[in-house]
NUROLUM-146155 format. One record per residue (C-alpha): residue number from 1; residue in three letters; x, y, z. Coordinates in steps of 0.1 Angstrom, whole numbers. Example, Ala and Ser with C-alpha at 12.3 -4.5 7.8 and 13.67 -1.06 7.14 Angstrom:
BEGIN
<1,ALA,<123,-45,78>>
<2,SER,<137,-11,71>>
//
This chain:
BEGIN
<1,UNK,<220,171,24>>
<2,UNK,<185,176,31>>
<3,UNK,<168,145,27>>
<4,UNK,<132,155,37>>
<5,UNK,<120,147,0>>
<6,UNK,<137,112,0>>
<7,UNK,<107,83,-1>>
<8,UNK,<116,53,21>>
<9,UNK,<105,24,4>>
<10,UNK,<120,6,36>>
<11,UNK,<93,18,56>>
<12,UNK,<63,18,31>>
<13,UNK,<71,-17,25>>
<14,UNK,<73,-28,62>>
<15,UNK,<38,-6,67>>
<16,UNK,<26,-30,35>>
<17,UNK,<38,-61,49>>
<18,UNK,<21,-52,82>>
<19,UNK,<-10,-47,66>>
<20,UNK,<-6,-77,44>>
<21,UNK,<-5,-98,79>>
<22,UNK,<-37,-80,93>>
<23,UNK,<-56,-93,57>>
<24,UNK,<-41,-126,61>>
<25,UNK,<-54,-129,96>>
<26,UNK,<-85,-122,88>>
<27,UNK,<-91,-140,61>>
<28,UNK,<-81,-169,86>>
<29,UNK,<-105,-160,112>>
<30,UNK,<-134,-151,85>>
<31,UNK,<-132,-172,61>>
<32,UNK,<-104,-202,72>>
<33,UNK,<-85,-193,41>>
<34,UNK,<-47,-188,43>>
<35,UNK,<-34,-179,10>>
<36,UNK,<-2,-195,-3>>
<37,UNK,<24,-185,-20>>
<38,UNK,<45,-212,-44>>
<39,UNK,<83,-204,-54>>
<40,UNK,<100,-223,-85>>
<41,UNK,<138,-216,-87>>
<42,UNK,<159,-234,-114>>
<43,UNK,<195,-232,-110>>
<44,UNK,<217,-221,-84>>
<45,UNK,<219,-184,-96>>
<46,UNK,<236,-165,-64>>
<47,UNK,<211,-133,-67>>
<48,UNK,<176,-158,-76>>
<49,UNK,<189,-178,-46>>
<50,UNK,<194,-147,-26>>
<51,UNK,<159,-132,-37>>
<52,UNK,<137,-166,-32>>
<53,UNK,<152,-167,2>>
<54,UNK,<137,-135,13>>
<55,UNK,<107,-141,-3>>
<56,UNK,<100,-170,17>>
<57,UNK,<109,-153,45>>
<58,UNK,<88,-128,43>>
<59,UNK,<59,-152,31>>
<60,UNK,<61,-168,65>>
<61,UNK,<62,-137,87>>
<62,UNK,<34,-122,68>>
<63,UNK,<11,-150,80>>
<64,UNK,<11,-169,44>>
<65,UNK,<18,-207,34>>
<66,UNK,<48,-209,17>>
<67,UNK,<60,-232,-10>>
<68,UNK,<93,-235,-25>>
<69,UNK,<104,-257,-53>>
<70,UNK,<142,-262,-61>>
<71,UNK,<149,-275,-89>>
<72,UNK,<185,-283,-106>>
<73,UNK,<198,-259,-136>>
<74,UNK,<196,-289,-160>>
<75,UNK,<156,-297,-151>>
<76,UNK,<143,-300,-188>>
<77,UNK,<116,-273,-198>>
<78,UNK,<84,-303,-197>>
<79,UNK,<92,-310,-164>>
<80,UNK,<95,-272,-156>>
<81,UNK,<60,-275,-172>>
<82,UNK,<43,-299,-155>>
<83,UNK,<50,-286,-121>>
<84,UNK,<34,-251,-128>>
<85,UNK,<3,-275,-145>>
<86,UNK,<7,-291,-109>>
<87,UNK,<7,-256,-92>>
<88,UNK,<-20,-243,-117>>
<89,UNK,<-44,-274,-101>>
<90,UNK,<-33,-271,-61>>
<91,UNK,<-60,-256,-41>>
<92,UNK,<-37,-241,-15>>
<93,UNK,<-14,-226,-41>>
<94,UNK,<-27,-192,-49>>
<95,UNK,<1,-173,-65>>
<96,UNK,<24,-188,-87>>
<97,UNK,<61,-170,-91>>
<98,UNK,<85,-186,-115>>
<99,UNK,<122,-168,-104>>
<100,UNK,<138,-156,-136>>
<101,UNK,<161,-157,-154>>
<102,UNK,<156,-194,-167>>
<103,UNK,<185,-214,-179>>
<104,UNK,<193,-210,-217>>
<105,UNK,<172,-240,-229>>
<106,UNK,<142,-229,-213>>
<107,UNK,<119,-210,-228>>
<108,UNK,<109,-186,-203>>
<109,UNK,<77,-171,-224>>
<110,UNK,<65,-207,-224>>
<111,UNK,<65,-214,-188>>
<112,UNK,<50,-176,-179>>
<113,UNK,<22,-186,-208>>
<114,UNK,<15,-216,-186>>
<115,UNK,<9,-200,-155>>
<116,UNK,<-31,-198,-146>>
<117,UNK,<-35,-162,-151>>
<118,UNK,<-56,-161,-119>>
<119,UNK,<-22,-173,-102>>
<120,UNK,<0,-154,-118>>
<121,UNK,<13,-124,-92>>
<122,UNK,<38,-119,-114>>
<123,UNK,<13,-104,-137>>
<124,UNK,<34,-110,-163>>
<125,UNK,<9,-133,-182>>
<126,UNK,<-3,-121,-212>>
<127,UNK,<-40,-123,-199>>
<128,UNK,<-35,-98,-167>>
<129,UNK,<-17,-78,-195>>
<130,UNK,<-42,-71,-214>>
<131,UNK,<-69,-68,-187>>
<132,UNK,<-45,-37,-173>>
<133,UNK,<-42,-24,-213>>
<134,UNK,<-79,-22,-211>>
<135,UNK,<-90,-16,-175>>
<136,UNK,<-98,-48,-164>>
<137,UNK,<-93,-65,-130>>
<138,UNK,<-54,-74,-133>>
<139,UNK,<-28,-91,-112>>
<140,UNK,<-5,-61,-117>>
<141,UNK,<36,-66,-115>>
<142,UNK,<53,-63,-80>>
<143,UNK,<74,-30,-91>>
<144,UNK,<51,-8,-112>>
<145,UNK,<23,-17,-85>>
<146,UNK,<48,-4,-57>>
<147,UNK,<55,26,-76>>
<148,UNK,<21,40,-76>>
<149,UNK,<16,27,-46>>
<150,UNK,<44,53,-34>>
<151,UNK,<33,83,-60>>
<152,UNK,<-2,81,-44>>
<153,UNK,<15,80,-11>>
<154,UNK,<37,112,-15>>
<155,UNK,<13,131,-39>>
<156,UNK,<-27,119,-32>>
<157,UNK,<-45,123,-66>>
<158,UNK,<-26,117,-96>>
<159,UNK,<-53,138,-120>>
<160,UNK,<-37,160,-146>>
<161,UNK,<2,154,-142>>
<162,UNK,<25,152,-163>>
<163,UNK,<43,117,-164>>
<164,UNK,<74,101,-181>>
<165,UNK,<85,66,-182>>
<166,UNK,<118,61,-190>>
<167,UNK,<121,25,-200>>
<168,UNK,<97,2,-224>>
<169,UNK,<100,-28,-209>>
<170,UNK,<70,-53,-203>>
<171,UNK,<77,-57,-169>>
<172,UNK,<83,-20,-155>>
<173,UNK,<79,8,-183>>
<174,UNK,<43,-5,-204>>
<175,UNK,<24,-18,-174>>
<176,UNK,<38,15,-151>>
<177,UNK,<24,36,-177>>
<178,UNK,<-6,16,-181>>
<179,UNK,<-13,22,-139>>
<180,UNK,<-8,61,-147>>
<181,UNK,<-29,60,-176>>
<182,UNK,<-58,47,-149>>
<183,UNK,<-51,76,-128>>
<184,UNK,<-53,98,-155>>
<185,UNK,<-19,112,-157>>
<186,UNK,<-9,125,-195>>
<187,UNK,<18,99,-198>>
<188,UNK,<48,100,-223>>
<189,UNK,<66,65,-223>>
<190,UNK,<101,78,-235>>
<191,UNK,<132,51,-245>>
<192,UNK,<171,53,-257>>
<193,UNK,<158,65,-299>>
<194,UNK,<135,94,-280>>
<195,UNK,<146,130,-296>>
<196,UNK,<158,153,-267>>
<197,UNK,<153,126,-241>>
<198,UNK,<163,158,-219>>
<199,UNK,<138,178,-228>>
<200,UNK,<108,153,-224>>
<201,UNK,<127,147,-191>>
<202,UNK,<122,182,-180>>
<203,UNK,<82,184,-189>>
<204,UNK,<73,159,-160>>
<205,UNK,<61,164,-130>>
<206,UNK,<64,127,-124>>
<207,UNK,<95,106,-135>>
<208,UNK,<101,66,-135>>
<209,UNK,<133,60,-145>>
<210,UNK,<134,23,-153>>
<211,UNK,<161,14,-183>>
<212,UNK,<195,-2,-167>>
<213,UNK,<220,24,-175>>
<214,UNK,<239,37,-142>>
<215,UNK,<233,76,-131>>
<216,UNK,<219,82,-173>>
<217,UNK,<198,108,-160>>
<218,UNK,<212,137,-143>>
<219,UNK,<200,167,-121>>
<220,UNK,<196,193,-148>>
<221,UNK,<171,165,-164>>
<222,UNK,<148,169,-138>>
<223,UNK,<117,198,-133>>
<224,UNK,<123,219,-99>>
<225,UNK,<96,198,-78>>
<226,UNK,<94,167,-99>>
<227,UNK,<84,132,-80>>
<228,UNK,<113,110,-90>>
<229,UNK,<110,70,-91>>
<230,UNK,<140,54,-98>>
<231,UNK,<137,18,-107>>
<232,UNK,<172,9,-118>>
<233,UNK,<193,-12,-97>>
<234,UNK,<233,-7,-114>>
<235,UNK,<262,-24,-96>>
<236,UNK,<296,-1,-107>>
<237,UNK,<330,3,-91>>
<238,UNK,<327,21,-61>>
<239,UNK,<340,59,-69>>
<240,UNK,<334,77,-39>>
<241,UNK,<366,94,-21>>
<242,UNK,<382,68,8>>
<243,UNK,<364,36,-11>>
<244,UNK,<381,7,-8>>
<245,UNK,<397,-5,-43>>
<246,UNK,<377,-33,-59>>
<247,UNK,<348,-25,-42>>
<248,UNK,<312,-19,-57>>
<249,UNK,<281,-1,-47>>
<250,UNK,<244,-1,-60>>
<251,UNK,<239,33,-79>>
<252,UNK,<201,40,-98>>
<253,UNK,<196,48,-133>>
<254,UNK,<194,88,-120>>
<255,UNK,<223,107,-103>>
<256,UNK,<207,105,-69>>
<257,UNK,<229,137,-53>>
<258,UNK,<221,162,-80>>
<259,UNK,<187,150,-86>>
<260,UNK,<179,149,-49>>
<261,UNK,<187,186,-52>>
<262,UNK,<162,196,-73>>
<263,UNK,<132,171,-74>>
<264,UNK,<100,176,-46>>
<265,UNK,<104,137,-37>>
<266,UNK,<130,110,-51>>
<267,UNK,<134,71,-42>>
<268,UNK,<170,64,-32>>
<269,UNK,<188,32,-45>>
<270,UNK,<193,13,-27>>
<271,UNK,<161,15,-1>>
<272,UNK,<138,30,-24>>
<273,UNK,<117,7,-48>>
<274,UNK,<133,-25,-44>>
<275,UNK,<114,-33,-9>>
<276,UNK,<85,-25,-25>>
<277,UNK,<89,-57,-47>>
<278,UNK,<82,-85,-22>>
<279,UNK,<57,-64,-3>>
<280,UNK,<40,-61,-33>>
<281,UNK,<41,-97,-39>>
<282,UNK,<24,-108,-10>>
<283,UNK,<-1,-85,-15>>
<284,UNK,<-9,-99,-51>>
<285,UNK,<-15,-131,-34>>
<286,UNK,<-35,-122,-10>>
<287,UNK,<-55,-105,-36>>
<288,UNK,<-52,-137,-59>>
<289,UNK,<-64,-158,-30>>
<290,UNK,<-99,-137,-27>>
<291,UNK,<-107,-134,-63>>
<292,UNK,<-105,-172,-62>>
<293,UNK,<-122,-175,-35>>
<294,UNK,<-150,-151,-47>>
<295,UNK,<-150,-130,-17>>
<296,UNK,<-140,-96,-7>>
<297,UNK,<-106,-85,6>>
<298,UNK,<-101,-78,36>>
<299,UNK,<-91,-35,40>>
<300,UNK,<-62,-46,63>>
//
C-alpha cells in the first residue's frame, strides 16, 4: 500500500520534543527558569504505570524538572487533596497532571476542580474549559492540541472546511471542536444517536474519529481526499492471517486499510496521535511556566 498520505505522529512528536528542549533551554539561559512538571499516580494500574513512566522520561530528556508522586491505591481522597493544594503552592511545580483513572472512592472531578487552573496542562479544569468555549488563553488538552497541531501541519490554513468530530467527550470531541471552531472550520460534532452518521461522515473534508469503538468507521465513510485523525486506541484479538492465537493488536476506531485508500492524509494506530500526547504535555508546561512567569515563550 501506498502510504504517502500516512501522518507520522512519531516524527511530529520527536520534532515537538526537540523544539520543546530548545524553549526549555532558553528559558534557562534567559530567564533562569526551568519549568517542572509534577506526576501523581494512585494505584498500581499496569497502563498509568506504563504511561507516567514515559512521561517522566521524556520530562527529563526534554530539559524539564520532573516530579513524581506515587501514591498507594488506598490513599484517601483528602490526602489526594492536599498534595495537589501542596502542588498548587510549589514555585517550581508548573504543571500539574493527576494520572487517571482514580480508584473508585475517589472522586476524580474533585481533585481536577482542585488543580490551579494556571497549572492544569491537563486542561481539563473547568476554567481552561471555558476560556477555550469562549476564546480565551487556555491550557488546551494534550490530544486535541496534537491534532491540530498535525491538521495545520498536513493542510496549512484550516479556513472554510468542513469538519466532523466523531466523539463528545470532554476530553477529545468538545475541546477538538472547540480548536476548529478557532480556525474557523464549519464544525459538526457527530455521536452514536446522530441520523446517518454515514452520511455526515462523507461531508468532511476533515475527520476526528474519537469514540472507543474498534474499526466503527469504514472506508466507504470517508470523502475521496478527506484528512483523517483517528484518536481511538482499541485492543482486539489479533485477526490477521499467520497471527499467533491469543494474541492482540492495537486497531483505531476507523478501518485504517480501507480508509487509507481513500482519504488525502490518515493517522495510523498505533504511531499516529498517541505520541502526540506527551509531546504535547511538555509543551503545556513549558507554556504554563511563562504565563506564570509573565514573560514570553520562547519560538523554540
Amino acid at each position: 500500500m501506498d502510504r504517502s498520505n500516512v501522518i507520522d505522529g512519531k516524527a511530529f512528536a520527536a520534532r515537538l520534543r526537540e523544539t520543546v528542549a530548545r524553549q526549555v533551554a532558553a528559558l534557562k539561559a534567559g530567564h533562569g527558569l526551568t519549568p517542572g512538571l509534577a506526576v501523581v499516580l494512585v494505584g498500581e494500574d499496569p497502563a498509568s504505570q506504563v504511561y507516567v513512566r514515559n512521561k517522566g522520561k521524556a520530562t527529563v530528556e526534554a530539559g524539564l524538572n520532573s516530579f513524581e508522586h506515587k501514591l498507594p491505591a488506598e490513599t484517601d481522597q483528602e490526602t489526594l487533596l492536599a498534595l495537589v493544594r501542596q502542588l498548587n503552592d510549589d514555585p517550581a511545580v508548573h504543571g500539574i497532571l493527576v494520572q487517571l483513572p482514580l480508584p473508585d472512592h475517589v472522586s476524580e472531578a474533585a481533585v481536577l476542580d482542585a488543580i490551579d487552573p494556571d497549572k492544569d496542562v491537563d486542561g481539563f479544569h473547568v476554567v481552561n474549559a471555558g476560556r477555550l468555549a469562549t476564546g480565551g488563553q487556555a491550557l488546551v488538552p494534550c490530544t486535541p492540541r496534537g491534532c491540530l497541531m498535525m491538521l495545520k501541519d498536513r493542510l496549512g490554513e484550516l479556513k472554510g472546511l468542513r469538519a466532523l468530530v466523531l466523539g463528545r467527550s470532554n476530553i477529545v470531541g468538545k475541546p477538538m471542536a472547540q480548536l476548529l471552531l478557532g480556525e474557523h472550520c464549519t464544525v459538526t460534532i457527530a455521536h452514536s444517536r446522530t441520523k446517518d452518521l454515514a452520511g455526515e461522515c462523507r461531508r468532511a473534508d476533515i475527520l476526528i474519529a474519537a469514540v472507543g469503538r474498534p474499526r466503527m468507521v469504514p472506508g466507504d465513510w470517508i470523502a475521496p481526499g478527506a484528512t483523517v485523525i483517528d484518536v481511538g486506541i482499541n485492543r482486539i484479538p489479533d485477526d490477521r492471517p499467520g497471527a499467533p492465537e491469543g494474541k492482540m493488536r492495537l486497531v483505531g476506531d476507523v478501518d485504517f486499510e480501507s480508509a487509507a485508500k481513500v482519504a488525502g492524509a490518515i493517522t495510523p494506530v498505533p504511531g499516529g496521535v498517541g505520541p502526540m500526547t506527551i509531546a504535547c504535555l511538555l509543551a503545556n508546561t513549558v507554556t504554563a511556566a511563562c504565563q506564570q512567569a509573565g514573560i514570553e515563550e520562547p519560538a523554540g
